[in-house]
C-alpha positions as CSV (number, residue, x, y, z in Angstrom):
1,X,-107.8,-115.6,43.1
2,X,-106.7,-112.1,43.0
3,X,-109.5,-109.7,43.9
4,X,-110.0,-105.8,43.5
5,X,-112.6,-104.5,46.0
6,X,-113.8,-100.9,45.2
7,X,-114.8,-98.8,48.1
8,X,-117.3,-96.0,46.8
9,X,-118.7,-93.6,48.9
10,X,-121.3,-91.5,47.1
11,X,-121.6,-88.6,49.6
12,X,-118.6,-88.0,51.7
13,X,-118.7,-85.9,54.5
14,X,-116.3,-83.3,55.5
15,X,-113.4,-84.7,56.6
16,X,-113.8,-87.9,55.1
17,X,-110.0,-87.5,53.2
18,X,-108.5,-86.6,56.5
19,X,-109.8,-90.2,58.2
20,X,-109.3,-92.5,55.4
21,X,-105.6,-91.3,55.2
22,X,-105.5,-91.6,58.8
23,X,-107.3,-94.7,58.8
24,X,-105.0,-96.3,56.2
25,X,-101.9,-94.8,57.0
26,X,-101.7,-95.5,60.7
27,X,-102.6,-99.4,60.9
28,X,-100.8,-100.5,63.9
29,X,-100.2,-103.9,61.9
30,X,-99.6,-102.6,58.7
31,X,-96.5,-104.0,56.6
32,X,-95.1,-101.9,54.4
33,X,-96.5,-98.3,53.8
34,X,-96.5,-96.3,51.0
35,X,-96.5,-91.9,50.7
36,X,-94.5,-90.9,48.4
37,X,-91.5,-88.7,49.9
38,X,-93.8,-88.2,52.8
39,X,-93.9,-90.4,56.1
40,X,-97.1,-88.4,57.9
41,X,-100.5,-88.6,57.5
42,X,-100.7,-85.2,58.4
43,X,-98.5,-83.9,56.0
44,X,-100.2,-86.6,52.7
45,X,-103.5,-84.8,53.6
46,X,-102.1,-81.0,53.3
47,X,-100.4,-82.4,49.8
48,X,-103.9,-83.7,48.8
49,X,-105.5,-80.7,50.0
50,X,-102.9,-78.4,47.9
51,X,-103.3,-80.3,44.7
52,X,-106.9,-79.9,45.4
53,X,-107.3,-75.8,46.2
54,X,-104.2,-75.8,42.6
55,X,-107.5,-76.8,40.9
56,X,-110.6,-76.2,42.4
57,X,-112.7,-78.0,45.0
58,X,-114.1,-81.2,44.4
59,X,-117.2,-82.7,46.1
60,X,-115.4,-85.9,46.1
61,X,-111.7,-85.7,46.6
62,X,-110.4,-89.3,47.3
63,X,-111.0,-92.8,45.9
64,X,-110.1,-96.0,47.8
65,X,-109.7,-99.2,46.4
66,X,-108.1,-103.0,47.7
67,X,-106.0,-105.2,46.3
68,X,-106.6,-108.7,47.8
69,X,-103.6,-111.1,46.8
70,X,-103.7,-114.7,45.9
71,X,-103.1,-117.0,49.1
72,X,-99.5,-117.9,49.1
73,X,-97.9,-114.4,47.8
74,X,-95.1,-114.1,50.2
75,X,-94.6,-110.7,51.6
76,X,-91.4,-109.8,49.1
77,X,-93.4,-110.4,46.2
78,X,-96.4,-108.5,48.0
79,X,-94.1,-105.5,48.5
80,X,-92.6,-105.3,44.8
81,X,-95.9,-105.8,43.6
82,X,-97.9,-103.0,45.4
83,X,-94.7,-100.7,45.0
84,X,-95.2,-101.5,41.2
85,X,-98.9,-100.1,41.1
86,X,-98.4,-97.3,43.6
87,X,-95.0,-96.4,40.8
88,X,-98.0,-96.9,38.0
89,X,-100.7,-94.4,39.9
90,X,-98.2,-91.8,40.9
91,X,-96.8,-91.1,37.8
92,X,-100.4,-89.1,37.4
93,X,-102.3,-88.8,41.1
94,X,-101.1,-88.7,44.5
95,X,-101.5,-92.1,46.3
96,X,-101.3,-93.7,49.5
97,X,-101.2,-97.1,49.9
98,X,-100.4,-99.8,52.7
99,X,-100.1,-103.5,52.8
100,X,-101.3,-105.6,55.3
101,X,-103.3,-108.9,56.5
102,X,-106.7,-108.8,56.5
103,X,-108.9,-110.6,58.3
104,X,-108.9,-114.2,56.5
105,X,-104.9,-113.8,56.5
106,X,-104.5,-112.6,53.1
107,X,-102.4,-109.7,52.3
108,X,-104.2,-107.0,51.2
109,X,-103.3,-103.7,49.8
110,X,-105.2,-100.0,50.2
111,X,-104.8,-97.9,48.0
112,X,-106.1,-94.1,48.6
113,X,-106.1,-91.9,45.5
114,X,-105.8,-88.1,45.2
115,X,-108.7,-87.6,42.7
116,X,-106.9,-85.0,41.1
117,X,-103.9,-85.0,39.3
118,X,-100.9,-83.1,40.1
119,X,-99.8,-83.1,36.7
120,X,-102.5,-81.3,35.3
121,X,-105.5,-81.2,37.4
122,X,-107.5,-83.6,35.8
123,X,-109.8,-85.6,37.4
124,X,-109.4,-89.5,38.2
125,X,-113.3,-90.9,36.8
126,X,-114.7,-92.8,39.7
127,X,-116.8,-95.0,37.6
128,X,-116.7,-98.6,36.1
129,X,-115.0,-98.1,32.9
130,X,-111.6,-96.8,34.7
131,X,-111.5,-99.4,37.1
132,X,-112.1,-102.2,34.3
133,X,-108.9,-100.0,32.8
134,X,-106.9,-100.6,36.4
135,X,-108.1,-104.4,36.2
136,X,-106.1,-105.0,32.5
137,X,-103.5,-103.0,34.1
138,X,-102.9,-105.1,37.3
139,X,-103.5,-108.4,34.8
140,X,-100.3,-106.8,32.7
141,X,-98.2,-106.0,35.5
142,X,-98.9,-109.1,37.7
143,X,-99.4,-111.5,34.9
144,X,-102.3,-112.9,36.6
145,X,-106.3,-112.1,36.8
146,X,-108.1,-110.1,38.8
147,X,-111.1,-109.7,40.1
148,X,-113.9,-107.4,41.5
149,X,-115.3,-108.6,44.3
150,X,-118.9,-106.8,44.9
151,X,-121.0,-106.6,47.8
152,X,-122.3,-103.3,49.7
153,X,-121.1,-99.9,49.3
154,X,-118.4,-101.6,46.6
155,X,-117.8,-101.8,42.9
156,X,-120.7,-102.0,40.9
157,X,-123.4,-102.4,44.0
158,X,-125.0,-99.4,44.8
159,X,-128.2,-99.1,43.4
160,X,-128.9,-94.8,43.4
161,X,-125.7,-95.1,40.8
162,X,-127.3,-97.3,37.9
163,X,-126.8,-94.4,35.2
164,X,-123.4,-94.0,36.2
165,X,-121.6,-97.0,36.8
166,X,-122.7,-98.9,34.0
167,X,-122.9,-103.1,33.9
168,X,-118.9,-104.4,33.3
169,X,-120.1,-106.2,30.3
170,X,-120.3,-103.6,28.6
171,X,-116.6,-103.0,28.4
172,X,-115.6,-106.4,27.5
């Protein structure tokens, strides 16, 4: 089954951005990668950062999420899949993503997300109801279902966050 694993991280520390991209972007066994007309970590991060400073600080200025794929998706179909959702999420927010195998052999896809948009400096809503909105959208581009896979420091588990991120039932 196809599963979305939400990374939250509540308090991020200075320099936070600058390692995740890092993180993600230089996999020494990644696949395919994913930056837009840029091919540097380095360079992503001053792009995020300038979007950022356009329109003000934010406290939290990146969201991470994963895209596990079903066992047997063969790396083409992978790579035109993830290319389709990064082509979705950058029509609005600067992403980063990169596919590779994690470790139960399963492609997998992260996904880093400017949390403000370059179009008009709104703010991507780190919260359950717009992921529950990425979830129908993977389910219409991919045709199959998906889905959230919880556990600590993920969607819907951290327990300092109850009046935020609401119960996914609710949405349905």
């Amino acid at each position: 089954m196809a599963v979305i694993r939400v990374i939250r991280n509540k308090r991020q520390r200075k320099g936070y951005m600058k390692d995740l991209i890092n993180s993600v972007w230089n996999r020494p066994d990644t696949i395919c990668r994913w930056g837009g007309y840029l091919d540097d970590a380095g360079a992503i991060i001053s792009a995020f950062e300038m979007v950022q400073r356009a329109y003000g600080s934010l406290a939290i200025p990146v969201h991470c999420f994963q895209l596990v794929l079903e066992p047997g998706t063969n790396i083409q179909m992978a790579q035109e899949f993830v290319s389709t959702v990064v082509q979705f999420l950058t029509s609005e927010y600067q992403t980063v993503a990169a596919l590779d195998y994690n470790n139960e052999g399963l492609l997998e896809a992260t996904f880093v997300l400017n949390a403000v948009s370059y179009k008009n400096g709104s703010v991507f809503h780190d919260n359950n109801h717009t992921y529950f909105q990425l979830q129908k959208t993977l389910e219409n581009l991919s045709g199959q279902k998906w889905i959230f896979e919880a556990g600590e420091s993920v969607f819907f588990m951290n327990q300092d966050d109850n009046e935020r991120y609401q119960n996914l039932n609710e949405y349905i």
